[in-house]
N, C-alpha and C positions, 0 to 999 in steps of 0.2 A: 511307681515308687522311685524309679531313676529321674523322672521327670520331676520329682518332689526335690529330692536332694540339690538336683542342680538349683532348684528354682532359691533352697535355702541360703545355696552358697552365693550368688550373686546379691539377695537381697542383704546376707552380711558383710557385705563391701560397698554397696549403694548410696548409704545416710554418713556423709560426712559432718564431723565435728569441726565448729570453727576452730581456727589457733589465731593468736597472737604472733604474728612475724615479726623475726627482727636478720639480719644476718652481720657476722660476723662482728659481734661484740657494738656494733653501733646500730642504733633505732633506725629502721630503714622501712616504708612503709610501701606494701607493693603494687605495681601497678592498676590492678586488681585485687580484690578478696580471692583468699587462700584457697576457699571452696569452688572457685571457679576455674582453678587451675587443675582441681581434684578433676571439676569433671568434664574439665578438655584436655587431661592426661588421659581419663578411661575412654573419652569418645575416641579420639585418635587411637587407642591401640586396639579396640574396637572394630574401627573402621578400616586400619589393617590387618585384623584379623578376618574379618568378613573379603578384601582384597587378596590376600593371599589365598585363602579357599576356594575363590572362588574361581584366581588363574591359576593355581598349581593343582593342580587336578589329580595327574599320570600319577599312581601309584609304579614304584620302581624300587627293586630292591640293589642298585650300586649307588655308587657317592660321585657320579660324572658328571660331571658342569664344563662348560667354554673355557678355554682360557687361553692367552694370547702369545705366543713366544717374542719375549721380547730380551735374548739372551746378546744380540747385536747392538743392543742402546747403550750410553755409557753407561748406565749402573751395571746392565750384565756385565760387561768388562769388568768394572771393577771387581767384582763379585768375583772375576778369573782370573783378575793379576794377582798373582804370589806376592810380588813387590807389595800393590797395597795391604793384600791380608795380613802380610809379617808385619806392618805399621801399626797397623791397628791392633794387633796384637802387641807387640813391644809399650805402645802408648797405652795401653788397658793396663799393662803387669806397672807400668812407672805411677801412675795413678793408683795403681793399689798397693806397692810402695809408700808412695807418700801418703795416703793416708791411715798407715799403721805408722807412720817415723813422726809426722806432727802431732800426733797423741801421745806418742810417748815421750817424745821432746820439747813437744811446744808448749804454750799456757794451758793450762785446764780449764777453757772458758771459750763454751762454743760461738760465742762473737765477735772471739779476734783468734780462733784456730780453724785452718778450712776442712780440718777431718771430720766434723759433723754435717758441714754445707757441702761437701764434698761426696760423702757417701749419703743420707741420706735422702735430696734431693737431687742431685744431680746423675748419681748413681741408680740408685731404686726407685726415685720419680723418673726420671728420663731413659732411663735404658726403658721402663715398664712402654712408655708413651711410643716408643723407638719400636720396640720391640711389635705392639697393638700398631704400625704404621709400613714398616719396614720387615718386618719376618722376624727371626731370631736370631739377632746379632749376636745374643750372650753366648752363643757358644762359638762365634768367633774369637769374642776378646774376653772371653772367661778366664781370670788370669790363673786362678787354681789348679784346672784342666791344663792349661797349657804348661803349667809349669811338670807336669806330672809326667809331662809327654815329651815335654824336655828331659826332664830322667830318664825316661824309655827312651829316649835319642841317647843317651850319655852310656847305659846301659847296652843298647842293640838291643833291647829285647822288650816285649811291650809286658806291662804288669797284670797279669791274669790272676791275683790273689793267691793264695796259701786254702781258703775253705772257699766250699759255695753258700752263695746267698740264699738265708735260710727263707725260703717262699713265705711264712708265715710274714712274716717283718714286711712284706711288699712298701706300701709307699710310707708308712707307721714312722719313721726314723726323720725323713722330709716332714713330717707333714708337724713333729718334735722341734725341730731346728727350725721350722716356720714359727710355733707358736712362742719358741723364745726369742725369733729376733723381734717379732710385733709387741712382748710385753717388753723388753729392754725399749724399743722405743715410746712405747707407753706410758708405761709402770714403773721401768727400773732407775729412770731419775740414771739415763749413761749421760756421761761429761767423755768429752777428746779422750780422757786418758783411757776411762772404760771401755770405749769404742773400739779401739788400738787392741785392750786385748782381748775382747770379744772375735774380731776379727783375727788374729794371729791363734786364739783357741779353736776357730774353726778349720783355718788350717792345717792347725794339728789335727784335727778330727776328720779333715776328709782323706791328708796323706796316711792316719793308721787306718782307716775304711778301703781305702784305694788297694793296698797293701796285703790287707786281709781276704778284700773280695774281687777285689780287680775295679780297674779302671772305670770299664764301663758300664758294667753292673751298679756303681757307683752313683758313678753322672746319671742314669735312668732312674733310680729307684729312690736315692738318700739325699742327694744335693738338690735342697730346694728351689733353689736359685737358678738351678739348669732346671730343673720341673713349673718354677711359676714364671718364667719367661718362655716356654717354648707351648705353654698353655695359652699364653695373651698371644702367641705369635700364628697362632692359627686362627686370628680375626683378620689379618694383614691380606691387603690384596697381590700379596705380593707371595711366589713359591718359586720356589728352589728345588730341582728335583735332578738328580744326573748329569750335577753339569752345567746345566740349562735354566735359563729366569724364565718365570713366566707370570703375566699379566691374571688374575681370578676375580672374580666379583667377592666383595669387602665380605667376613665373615662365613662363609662357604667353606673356608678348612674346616671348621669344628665338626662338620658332616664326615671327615674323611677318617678321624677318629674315635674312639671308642673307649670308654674307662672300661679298665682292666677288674676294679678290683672295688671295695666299698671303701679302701684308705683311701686313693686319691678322688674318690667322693667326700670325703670329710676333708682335704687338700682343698679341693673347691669350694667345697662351702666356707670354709673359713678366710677363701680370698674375698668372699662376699661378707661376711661376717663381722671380721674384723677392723673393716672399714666402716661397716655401721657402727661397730661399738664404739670404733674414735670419734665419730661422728656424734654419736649421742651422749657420750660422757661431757661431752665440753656443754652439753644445756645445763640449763635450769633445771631441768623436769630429772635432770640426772641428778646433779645436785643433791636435789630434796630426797630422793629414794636412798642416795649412797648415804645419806646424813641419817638418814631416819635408821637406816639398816647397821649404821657405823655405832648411834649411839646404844643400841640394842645390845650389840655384842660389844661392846665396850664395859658396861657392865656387867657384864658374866663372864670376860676372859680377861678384864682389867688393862687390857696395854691398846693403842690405835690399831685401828681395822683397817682404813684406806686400801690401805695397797694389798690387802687379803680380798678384800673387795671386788675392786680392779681386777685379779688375776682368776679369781675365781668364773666370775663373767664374763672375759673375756676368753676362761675355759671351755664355758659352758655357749657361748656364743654360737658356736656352729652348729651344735647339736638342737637350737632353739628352733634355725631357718632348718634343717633336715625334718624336724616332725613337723610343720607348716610342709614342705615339699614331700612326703611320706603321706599327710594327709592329705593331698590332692591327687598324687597318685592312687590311691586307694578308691576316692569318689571316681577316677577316671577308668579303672581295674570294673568298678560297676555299674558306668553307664557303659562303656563299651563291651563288658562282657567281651574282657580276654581272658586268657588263659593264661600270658605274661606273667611272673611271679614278681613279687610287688619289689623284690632285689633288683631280677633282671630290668625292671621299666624304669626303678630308680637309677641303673648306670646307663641304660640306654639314652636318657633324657639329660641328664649332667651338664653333658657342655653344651645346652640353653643355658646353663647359666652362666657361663662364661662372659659373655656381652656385658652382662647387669652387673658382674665382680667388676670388669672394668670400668663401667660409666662411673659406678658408684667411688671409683675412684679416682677417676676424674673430677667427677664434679666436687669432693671433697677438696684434693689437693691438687690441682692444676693453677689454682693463684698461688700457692705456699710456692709450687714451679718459678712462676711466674716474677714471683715478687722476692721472695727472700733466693730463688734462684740465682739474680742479677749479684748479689753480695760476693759470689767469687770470685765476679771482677775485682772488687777491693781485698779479698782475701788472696786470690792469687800473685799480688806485690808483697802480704808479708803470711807465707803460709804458716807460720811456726807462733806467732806474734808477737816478734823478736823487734820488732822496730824498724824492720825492713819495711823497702818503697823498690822493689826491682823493674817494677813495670808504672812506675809515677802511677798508681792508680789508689792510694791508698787514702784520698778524701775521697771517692767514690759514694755517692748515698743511691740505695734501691730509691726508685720511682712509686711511690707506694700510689699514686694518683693513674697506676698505666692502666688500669681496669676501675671504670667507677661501679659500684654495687649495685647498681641499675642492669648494667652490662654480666656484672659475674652471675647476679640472679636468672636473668631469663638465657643465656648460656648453659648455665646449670640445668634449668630446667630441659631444654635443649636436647644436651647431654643423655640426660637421664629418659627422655622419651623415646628418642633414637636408638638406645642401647636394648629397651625392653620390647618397641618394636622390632629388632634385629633377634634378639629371640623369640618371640614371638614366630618368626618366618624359620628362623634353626629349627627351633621347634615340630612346625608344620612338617619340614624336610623329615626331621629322625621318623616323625610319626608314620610315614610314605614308608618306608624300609620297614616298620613293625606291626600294621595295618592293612587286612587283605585288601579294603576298601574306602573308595574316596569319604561313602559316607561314614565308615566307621573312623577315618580320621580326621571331619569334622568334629564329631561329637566327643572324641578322647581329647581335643585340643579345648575344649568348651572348659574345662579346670585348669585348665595350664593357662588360660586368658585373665582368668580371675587370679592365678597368681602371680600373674605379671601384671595388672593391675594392683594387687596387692603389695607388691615390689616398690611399683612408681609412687604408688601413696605414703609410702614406707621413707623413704630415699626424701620425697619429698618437704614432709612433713618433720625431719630432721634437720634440712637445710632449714628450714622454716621457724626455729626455733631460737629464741635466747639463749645465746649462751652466759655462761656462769663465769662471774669475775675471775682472773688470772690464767682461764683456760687460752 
């Protein structure tokens, strides 16, 4: 019977469907057919999954890997100069200054104001990219924390709240303020001025949270933005512990810890989530569903659907990829015949998915990086778009030719095989710690392959698609 189920679940990922390729709004034809990518995505993670199994063997129940002190190099120094931390700090709070003062003062027009280019890509694209490279900066130059702790400087005394953090709320609150900054940039149609006070309402929101429950209770549990950068920042070869840098093999933190709870399970999935749904709303094949489902309820509630649309599935988004990951746990609960409950294997296995939230957004947005990144040079000459030229850079034009579509596609591709093989091998790890035996963590990883194939088909087949005019 186990040996039935498995055999169904691979043959439902097997028969690929042609598509029609195109990327990024222009007819691009690929080097290959689509279906040949399908299944030199499956044989590669395949063939690392068969390689992993087959050198990682030693069932172990800690989380100890190699790793290099390298606290003596210049970055460790830096890492201990006071001097530089207070910089970067000071330069993180002027930056988030100014881009709450150009939205409320400058033009309302994200192409000649740098508070959209500014936060958005440079900010949430680069610190994420910084962070998955580098460790966890954001909580060096996290300008909100620091400003709070500069009160606790001004004060003498640090801010332990007025109540405690009521347990039930655990990560619920974060994972709230995640899914409204992803529809404001989706959905909510924010301009400069919106942004500005998106940004200064959350300010207010985190100093009465801070207030109420303290500081750090805070920063762990509520503040997204400390929880989805210090989640990317444990794929980083890079740790920090006591003091001390140290040198670790790429994506290896995610072994060291542990979801706590099923909210920052639904946290992670919707870092996965949410970038498929950006990712698939700009096709075609989106299009025609959002039109057909628009005109439906347009006649029975009489007013446009759109954007009830939009927020709804992008509600429901997470909870789509959690029963896909629910039901693979469950065929793996009964070929391995644990005793695991299907909660505990679901947080046990979590940050496997961590790799594949980030490829997936990589390969989504690392040209928008790229390309419309380059624009702050001409916005940094007039940030307000007042007519200034402070640094003569204001004919500036992005290089829209620095990546040809050649290059963005099989990068992409890249990307996204690299990320699912890297879980993949997470994977195999968690499995070692929850697994009396080698063989039984073979065979509990045999559904977790087909959903990481199922992942790269997924990912891929979205890049792969026309998109819909003005998207």
């Amino acid at each position: 019977m186990k040996r039935l189920v498995l055999l169904l679940l691979i043959l439902t990922f097997i028969y690929p469907n042609p598509v029609f390729a195109h990327a990024f709004g222009t007819q691009y034809t690929l080097p290959i057919p689509f279906y040949l990518y399908f299944w030199g995505a499956g044989a590669a993670l395949i063939a690392s999954f068969v390689v992993i199994g087959f050198f990682i063997r030693q069932t172990k129940k800690d989380a100890s890997y190699k790793k290099i002190d390298i606290s003596k190099s210049f970055l460790g120094s830096l890492i201990n100069n006071k001097l530089f931390l207070f910089a970067i700090k000071i330069i993180g709070f002027i930056f988030f200054i100014l881009a709450i003062a150009t939205g409320l003062w400058g033009v309302n027009d994200f192409e000649f104001n740098l508070n959209m280019t500014l936060f958005w890509i440079i900010f949430i694209l680069g610190i994420t990219y910084l962070s998955a490279i580098f460790g966890n900066i954001y909580s060096i130059i996290n300008p909100l924390k620091n400003s709070i702790e500069f009160i606790e400087y001004i004060w003498n005394t640090p801010i332990k709240g007025f109540f405690p953090y009521p347990k039930w709320l655990e990560y619920y609150p974060a994972c709230l303020f995640y899914f409204l900054l992803i529809w404001f940039e989706l959905v909510g149609e924010t301009t400069p001025h919106k942004l500005s006070i998106i940004i200064l309402s959350y300010a207010f929101i985190t100093l009465i949270g801070t207030l109420t429950f303290g500081k750090n209770v805070w920063f762990e549990k509520a503040d997204f933005l400390s929880i989805f950068f210090s989640l990317l920042s444990l794929v980083s070869p890079f740790e920090y512990q006591k003091g001390k840098l140290y040198l670790r093999p790429p994506f290896i933190g995610l072994i060291t810890k542990k979801t706590a709870s099923f909210s920052l399970l639904i946290f992670i999935l919707f870092m996965l989530s949410s970038t498929a749904f950006d990712g698939f709303r700009e096709t075609l094949a989106w299009g025609g569903i959002s039109s057909a489902i628009s005109e439906s309820l347009r006649s029975f509630l009489g007013f446009q659907t759109e954007t009830l649309i939009d927020t709804v599935f992008l509600l429901l988004s997470p909870f789509f990829f959690l029963i896909i990951y629910l039901f693979i746990l469950i065929v793996t609960k009964l070929i391995a015949n644990t005793t695991l409950t299907l909660l505990d294997s679901a947080l046990e296995f979590s940050f496997s998915l961590i790799p594949i939230a980030l490829v997936y957004n990589i390969s989504h947005y690392y040209t928008l990086f790229a390309i419309q990144g380059q624009d702050i040079i001409r916005l940094a000459s007039d940030p307000f778009g007042l007519g200034w030229n402070l640094f003569q850079t204001d004919t500036f034009v992005p290089n829209i030719n620095l990546l040809s579509t050649k290059f963005i596609w099989q990068t992409e591709v890249a990307f996204l095989l690299g990320g699912h093989i890297a879980a993949v091998y997470i994977s195999h790890l968690l499995a070692l710690n929850v697994f009396p035996s080698h063989k039984k963590v073979i065979i509990s990883q045999f559904p977790m392959l087909i959903l990481m194939v199922a992942y790269t088909v997924l990912g891929l087949w979205i890049l792969s698609q026309p998109l819909s005019v003005g998207k």
